[in-house]
C-alpha positions, 0 to 999 in steps of 0.5 A: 455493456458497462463491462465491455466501457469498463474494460477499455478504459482501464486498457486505454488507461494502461495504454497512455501509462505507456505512451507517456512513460516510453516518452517520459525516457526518450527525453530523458535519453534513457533506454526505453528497454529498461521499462519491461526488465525483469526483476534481478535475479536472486543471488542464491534461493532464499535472498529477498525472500521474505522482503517479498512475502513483505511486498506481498502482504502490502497488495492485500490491505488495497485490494481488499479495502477497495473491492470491499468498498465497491461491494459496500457502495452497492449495498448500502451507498449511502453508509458514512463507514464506506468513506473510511474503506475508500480512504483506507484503499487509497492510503495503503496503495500509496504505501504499496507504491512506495515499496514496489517502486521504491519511491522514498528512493528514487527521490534521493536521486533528485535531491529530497532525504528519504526522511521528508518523504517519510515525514510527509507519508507520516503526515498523511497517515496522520490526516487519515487518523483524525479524520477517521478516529471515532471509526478506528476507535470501534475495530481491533486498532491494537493491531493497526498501532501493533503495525505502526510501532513496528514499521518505525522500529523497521525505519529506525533501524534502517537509518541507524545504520547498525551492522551488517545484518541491519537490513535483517534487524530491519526486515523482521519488524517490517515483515510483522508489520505488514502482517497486522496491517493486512489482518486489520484491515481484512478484519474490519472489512469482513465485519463490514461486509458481514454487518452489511449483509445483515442488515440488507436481510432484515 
């Protein structure tokens, strides 16, 4: 029964997305059409390739985090390591929104620098560090720091404006980035489910 009430709220859910986002582009005398386009086509077989690997590895840390944590809240619910699972979930779907909707984008359009929306995720990320720095000081969080470092080196690049190939230039340390962050945080939630499981046996 919680399945099938499961279910249609997340269709319901869904379901208004689309309402609202169809009205959303009438009023704003858009092409409702333009919701459901496909993505555009590569230009020859390898282009955006890897900046899809990238995106690809940026679904992993979320989804892992958040089942990890509905896997953890049923076996020790009241354990204070599932707030830094559940906030981590959330943390990273931001990121994964930003780069499959291009957020930090879209926003130039309306007025606000791709730097300030930057500057407030770095804000963010800085919330979540000091509120969980005990937790991250006891994992593997070279490979987080390793993350971060490269993802600035990416945003560093991008705003230099080198040459030509500075989107390459600015590809290579983004795609390692999203590398060790998929590796940490499926690290730290495999510890934290196997931990679990232990000491749910004894």
């Amino acid at each position: 029964m919680k399945n099938h009430r499961f279910i249609f709220w997340v269709n319901g859910i869904f379901l208004l997305l689309v309402i609202s986002t169809t009205a959303c582009t009438k009023l704003l005398n858009l092409p409702t059409e333009g919701l459901f386009f496909p993505p555009s086509s590569p230009q020859y077989p390898t282009a955006g390739l890897l900046t899809y690997t990238f995106q690809l590895l940026c679904y992993i840390p979320p989804i892992v985090c958040a089942f990890s944590f509905a896997l953890l809240k049923k076996i020790r619910p009241k354990n204070q390591n599932n707030n830094f699972i559940l906030s981590s979930a959330l943390l990273m779907l931001g990121f994964l929104i930003n780069e499959v909707y291009r957020i930090h984008i879209t926003l130039v359009y309306a007025g606000i620098p791709k730097l300030t929306t930057i500057t407030v995720y770095g804000m963010i990320a800085l919330v979540y560090t000091k509120a969980f720095w005990k937790r991250i000081k006891s994992t593997p969080y070279s490979l987080l720091l390793a993350s971060v470092g490269l993802l600035l080196i990416a945003i560093l690049i991008d705003s230099l404006h080198l040459t030509n190939i500075s989107s390459f230039l600015e590809g290579v340390p983004k795609l390692f980035s999203g590398i060790n962050a998929a590796l940490y945080f499926w690290i730290i939630c495999y510890k934290e489910i196997i931990l679990a499981t232990d000491d749910e046996r004894m």
